[in-house]
N, CA, C and O atoms as a CHARMM CRD file, in Angstrom:
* protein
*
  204
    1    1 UNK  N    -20.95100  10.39900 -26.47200 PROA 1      0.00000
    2    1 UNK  CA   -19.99300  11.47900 -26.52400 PROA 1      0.00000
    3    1 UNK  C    -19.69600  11.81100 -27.98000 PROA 1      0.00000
    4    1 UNK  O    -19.74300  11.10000 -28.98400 PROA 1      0.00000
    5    2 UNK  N    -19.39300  13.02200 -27.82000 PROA 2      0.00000
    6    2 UNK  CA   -19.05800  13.51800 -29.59200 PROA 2      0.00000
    7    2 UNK  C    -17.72400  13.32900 -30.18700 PROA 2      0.00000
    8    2 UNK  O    -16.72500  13.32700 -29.46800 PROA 2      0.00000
    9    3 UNK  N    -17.67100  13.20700 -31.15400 PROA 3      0.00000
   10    3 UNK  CA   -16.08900  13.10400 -30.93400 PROA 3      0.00000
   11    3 UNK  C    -14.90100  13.77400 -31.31500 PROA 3      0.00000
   12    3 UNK  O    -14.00500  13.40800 -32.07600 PROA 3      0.00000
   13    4 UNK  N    -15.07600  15.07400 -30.50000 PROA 4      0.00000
   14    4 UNK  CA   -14.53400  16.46700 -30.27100 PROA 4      0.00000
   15    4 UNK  C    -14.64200  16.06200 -28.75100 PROA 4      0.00000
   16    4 UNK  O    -13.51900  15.56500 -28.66300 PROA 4      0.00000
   17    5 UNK  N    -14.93100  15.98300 -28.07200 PROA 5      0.00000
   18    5 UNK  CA   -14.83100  15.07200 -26.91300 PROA 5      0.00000
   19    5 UNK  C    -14.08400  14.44800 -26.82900 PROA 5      0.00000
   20    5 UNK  O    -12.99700  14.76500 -26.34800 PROA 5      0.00000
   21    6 UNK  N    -14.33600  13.47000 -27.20500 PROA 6      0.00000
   22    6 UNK  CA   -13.22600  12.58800 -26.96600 PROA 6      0.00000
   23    6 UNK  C    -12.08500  12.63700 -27.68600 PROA 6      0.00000
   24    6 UNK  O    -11.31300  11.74600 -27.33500 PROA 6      0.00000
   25    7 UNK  N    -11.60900  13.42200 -28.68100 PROA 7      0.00000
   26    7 UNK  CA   -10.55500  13.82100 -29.17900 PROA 7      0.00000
   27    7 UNK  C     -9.80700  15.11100 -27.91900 PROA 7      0.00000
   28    7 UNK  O     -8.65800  15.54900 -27.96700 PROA 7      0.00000
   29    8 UNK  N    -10.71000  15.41500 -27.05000 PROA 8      0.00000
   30    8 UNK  CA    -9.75200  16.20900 -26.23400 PROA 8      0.00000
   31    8 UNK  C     -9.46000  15.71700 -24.86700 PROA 8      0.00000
   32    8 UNK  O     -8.49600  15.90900 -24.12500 PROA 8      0.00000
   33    9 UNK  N    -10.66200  14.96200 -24.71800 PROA 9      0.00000
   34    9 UNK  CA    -9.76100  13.66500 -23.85600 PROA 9      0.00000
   35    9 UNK  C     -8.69200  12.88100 -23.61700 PROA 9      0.00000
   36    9 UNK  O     -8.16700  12.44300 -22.59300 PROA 9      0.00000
   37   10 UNK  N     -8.38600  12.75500 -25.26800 PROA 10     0.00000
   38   10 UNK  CA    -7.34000  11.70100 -25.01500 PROA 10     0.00000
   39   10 UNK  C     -6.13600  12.69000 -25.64000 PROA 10     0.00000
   40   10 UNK  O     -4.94100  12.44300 -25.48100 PROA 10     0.00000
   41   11 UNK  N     -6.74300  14.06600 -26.51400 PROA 11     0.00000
   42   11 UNK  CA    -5.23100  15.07900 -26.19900 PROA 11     0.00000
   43   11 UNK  C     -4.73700  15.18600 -25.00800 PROA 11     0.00000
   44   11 UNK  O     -3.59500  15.63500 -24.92000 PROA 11     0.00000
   45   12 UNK  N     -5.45000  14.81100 -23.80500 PROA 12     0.00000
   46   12 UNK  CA    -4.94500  15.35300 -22.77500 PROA 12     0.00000
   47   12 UNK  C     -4.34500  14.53100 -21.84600 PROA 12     0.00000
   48   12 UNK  O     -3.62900  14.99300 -20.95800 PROA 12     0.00000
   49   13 UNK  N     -4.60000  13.21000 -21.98500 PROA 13     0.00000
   50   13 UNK  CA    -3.29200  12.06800 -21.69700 PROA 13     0.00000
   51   13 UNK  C     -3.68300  12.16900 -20.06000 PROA 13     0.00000
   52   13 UNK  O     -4.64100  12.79500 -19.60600 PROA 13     0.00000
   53   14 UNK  N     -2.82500  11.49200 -19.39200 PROA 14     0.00000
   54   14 UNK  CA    -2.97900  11.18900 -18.11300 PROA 14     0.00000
   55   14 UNK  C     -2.37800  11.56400 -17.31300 PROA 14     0.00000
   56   14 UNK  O     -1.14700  11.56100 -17.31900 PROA 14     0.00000
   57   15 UNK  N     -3.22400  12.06600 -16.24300 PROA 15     0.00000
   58   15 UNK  CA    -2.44400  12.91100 -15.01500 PROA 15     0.00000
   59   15 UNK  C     -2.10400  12.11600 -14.40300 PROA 15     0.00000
   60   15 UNK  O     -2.84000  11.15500 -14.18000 PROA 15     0.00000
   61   16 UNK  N     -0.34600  12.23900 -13.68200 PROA 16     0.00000
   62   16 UNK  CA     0.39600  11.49000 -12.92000 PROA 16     0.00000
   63   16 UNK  C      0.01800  11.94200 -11.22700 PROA 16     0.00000
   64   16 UNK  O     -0.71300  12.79100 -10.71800 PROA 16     0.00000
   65   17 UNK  N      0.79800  11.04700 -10.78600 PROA 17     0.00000
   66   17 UNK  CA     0.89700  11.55900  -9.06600 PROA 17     0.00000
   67   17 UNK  C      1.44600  11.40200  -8.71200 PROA 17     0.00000
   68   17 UNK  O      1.74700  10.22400  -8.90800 PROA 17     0.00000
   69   18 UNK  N      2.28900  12.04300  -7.85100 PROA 18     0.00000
   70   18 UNK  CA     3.67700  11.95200  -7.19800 PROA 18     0.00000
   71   18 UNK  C      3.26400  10.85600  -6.12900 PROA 18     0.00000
   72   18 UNK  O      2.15300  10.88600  -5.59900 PROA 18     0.00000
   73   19 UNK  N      3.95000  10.15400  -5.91800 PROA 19     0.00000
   74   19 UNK  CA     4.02000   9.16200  -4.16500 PROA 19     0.00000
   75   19 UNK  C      4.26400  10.27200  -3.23000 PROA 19     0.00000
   76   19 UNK  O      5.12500  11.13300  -3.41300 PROA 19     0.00000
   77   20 UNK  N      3.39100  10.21000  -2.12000 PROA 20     0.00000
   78   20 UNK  CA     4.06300  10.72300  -0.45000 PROA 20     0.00000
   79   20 UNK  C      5.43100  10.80600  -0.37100 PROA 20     0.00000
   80   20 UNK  O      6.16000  11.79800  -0.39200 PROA 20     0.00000
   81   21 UNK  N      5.76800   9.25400  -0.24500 PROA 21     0.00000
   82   21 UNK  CA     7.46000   8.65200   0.04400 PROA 21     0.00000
   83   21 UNK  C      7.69300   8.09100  -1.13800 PROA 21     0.00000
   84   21 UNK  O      7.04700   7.95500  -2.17700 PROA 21     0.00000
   85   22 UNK  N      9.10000   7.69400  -0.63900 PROA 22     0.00000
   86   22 UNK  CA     9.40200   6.68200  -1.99500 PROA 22     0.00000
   87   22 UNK  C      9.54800   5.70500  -2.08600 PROA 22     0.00000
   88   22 UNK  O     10.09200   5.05500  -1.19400 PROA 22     0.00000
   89   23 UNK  N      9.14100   5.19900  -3.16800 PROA 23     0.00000
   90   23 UNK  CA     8.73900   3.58600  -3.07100 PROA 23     0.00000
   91   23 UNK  C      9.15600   2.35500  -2.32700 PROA 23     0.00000
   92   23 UNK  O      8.52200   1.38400  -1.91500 PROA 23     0.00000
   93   24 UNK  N     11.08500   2.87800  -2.25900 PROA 24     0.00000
   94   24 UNK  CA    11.01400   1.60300  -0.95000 PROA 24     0.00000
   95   24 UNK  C     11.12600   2.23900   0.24000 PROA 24     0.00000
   96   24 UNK  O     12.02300   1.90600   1.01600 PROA 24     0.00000
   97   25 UNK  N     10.21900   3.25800   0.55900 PROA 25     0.00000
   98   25 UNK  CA     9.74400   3.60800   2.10200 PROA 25     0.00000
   99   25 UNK  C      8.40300   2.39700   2.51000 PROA 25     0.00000
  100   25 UNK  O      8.20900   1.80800   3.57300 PROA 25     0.00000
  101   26 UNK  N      7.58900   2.32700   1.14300 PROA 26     0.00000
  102   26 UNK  CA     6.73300   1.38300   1.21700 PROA 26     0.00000
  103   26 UNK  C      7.10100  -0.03300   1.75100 PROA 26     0.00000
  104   26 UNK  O      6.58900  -0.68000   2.66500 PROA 26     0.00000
  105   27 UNK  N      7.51900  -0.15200   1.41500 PROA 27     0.00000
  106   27 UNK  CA     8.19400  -1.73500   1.22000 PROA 27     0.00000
  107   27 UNK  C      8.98800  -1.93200   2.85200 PROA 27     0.00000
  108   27 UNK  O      9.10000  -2.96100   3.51800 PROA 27     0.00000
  109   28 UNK  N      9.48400  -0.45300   3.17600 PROA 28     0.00000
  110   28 UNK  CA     9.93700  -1.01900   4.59900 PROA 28     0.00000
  111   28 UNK  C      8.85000  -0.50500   5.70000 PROA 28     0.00000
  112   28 UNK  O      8.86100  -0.94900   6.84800 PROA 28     0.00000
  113   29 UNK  N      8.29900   0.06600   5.43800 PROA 29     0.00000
  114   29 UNK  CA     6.74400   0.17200   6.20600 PROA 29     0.00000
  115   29 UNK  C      5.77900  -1.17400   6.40300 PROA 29     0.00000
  116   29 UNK  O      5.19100  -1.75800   7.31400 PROA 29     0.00000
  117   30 UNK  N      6.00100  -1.29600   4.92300 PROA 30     0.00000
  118   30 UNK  CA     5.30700  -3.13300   4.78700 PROA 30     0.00000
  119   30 UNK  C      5.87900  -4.12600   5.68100 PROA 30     0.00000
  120   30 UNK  O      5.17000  -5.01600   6.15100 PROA 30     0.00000
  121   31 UNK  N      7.39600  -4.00700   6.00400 PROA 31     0.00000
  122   31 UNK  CA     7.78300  -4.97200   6.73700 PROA 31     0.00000
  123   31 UNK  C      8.12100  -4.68900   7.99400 PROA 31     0.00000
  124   31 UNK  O      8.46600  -5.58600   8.76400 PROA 31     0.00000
  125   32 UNK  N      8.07900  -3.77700   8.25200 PROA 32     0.00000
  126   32 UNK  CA     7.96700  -3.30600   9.82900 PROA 32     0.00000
  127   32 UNK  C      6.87000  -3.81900  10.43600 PROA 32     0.00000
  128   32 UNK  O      7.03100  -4.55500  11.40900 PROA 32     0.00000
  129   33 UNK  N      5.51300  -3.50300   9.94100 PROA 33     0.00000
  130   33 UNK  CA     4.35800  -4.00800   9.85400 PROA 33     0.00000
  131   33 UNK  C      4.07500  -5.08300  10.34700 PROA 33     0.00000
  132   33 UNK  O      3.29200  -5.31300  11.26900 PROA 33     0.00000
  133   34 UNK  N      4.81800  -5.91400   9.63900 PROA 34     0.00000
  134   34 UNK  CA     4.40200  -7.69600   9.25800 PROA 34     0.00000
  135   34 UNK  C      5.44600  -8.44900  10.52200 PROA 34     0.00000
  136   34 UNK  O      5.25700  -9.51100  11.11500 PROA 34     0.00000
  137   35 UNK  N      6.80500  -7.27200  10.68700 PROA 35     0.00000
  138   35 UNK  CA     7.60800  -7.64000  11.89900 PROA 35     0.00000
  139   35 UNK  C      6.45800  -7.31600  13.13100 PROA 35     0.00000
  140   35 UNK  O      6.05300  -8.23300  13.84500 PROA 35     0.00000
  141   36 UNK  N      6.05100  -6.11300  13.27200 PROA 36     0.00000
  142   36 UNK  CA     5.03900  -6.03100  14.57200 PROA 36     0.00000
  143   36 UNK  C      4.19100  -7.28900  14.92900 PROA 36     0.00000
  144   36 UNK  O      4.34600  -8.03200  15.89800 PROA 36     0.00000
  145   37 UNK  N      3.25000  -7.37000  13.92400 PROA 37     0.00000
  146   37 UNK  CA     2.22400  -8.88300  13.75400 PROA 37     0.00000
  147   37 UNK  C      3.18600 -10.25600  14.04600 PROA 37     0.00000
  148   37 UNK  O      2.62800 -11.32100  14.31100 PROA 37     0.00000
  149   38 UNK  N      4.27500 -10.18800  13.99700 PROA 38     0.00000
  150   38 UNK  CA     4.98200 -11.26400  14.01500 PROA 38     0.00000
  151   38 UNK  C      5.37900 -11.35300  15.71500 PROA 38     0.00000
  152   38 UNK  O      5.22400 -12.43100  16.28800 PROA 38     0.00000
  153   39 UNK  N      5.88000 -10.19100  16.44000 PROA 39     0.00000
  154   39 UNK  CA     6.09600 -10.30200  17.69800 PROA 39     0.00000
  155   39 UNK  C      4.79000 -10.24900  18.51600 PROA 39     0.00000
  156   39 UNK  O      4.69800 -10.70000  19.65800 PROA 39     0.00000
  157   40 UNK  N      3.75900  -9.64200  17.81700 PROA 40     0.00000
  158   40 UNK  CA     2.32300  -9.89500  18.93100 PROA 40     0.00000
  159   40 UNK  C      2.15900 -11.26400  18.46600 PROA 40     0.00000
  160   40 UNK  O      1.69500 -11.73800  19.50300 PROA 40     0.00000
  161   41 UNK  N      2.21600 -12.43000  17.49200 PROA 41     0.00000
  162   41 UNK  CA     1.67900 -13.59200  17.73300 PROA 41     0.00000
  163   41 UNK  C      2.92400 -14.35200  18.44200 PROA 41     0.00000
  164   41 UNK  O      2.84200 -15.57200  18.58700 PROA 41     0.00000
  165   42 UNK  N      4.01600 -13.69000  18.86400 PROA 42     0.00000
  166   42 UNK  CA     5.13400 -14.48500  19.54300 PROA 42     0.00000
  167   42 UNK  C      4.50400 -14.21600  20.88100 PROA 42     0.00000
  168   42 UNK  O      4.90600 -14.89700  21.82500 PROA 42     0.00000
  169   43 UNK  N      3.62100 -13.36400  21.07800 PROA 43     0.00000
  170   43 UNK  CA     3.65600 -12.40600  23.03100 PROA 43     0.00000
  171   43 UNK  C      2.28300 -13.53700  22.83100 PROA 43     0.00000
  172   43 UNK  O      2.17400 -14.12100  23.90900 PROA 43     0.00000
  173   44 UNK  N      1.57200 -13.87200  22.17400 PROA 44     0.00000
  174   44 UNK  CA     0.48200 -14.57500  22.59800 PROA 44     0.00000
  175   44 UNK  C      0.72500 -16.49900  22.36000 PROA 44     0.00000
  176   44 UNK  O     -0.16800 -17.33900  22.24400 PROA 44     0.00000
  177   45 UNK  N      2.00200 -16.68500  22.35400 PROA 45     0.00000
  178   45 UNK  CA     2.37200 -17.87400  21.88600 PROA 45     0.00000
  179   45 UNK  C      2.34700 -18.97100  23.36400 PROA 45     0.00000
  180   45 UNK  O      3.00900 -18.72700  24.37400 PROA 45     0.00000
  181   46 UNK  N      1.59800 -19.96900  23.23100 PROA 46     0.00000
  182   46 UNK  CA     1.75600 -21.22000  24.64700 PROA 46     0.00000
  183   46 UNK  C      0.72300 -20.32600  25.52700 PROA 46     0.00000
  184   46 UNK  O      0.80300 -20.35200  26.75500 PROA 46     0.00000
  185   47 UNK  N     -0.73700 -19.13900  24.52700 PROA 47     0.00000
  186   47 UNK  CA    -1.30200 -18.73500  26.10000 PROA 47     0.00000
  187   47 UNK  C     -2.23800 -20.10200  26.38800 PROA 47     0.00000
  188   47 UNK  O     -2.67200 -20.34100  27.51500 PROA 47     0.00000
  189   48 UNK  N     -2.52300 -21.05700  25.11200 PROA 48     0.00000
  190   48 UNK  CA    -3.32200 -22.13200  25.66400 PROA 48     0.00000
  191   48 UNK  C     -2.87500 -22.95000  26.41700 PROA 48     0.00000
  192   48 UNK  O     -3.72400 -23.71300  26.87700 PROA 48     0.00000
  193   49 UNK  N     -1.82900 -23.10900  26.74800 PROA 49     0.00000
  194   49 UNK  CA    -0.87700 -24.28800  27.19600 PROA 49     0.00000
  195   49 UNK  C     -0.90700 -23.83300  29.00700 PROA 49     0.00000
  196   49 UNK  O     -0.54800 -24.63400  29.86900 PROA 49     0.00000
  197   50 UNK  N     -1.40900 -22.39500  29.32900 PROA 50     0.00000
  198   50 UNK  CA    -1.47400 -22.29100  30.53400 PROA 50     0.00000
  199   50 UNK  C     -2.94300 -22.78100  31.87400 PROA 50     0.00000
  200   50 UNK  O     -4.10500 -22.95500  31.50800 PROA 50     0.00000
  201   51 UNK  N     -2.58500 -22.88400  33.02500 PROA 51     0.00000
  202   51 UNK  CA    -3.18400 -23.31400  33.44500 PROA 51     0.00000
  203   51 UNK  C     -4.14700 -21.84200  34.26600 PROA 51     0.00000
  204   51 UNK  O     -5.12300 -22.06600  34.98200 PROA 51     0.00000
C-alpha cells in the first residue's frame, strides 16, 4: 500500500455500531436462557432412576 493510502485510512478512524438493544437487555436474555436450560435439565431429572 502507498502511503496516501494508508494515511486516509487511518484519517478515517473507525466506524461504530449501534447495539439492537441495550446492553443489559443482553445480559437478561443471557439469563433467561441459562434459566430455560436449567428447568429442561430439572424436567429430565431421576429419568434414569425409572423403571
Amino acid at each position: 500500500m502507498t502511503l496516501t493510502t494508508l494515511a486516509t485510512v487511518a484519517a478515517e478512524g473507525e466506524q461504530l455500531r449501534e447495539l439492537p438493544i441495550p446492553p443489559v437487555a443482553f445480559g437478561l436474555l443471557a439469563l433467561a436462557g441459562f434459566g430455560l436450560l436449567l428447568l429442561v435439565t430439572f424436567a429430565f431429572r431421576s429419568v434414569s432412576t425409572r423403571h
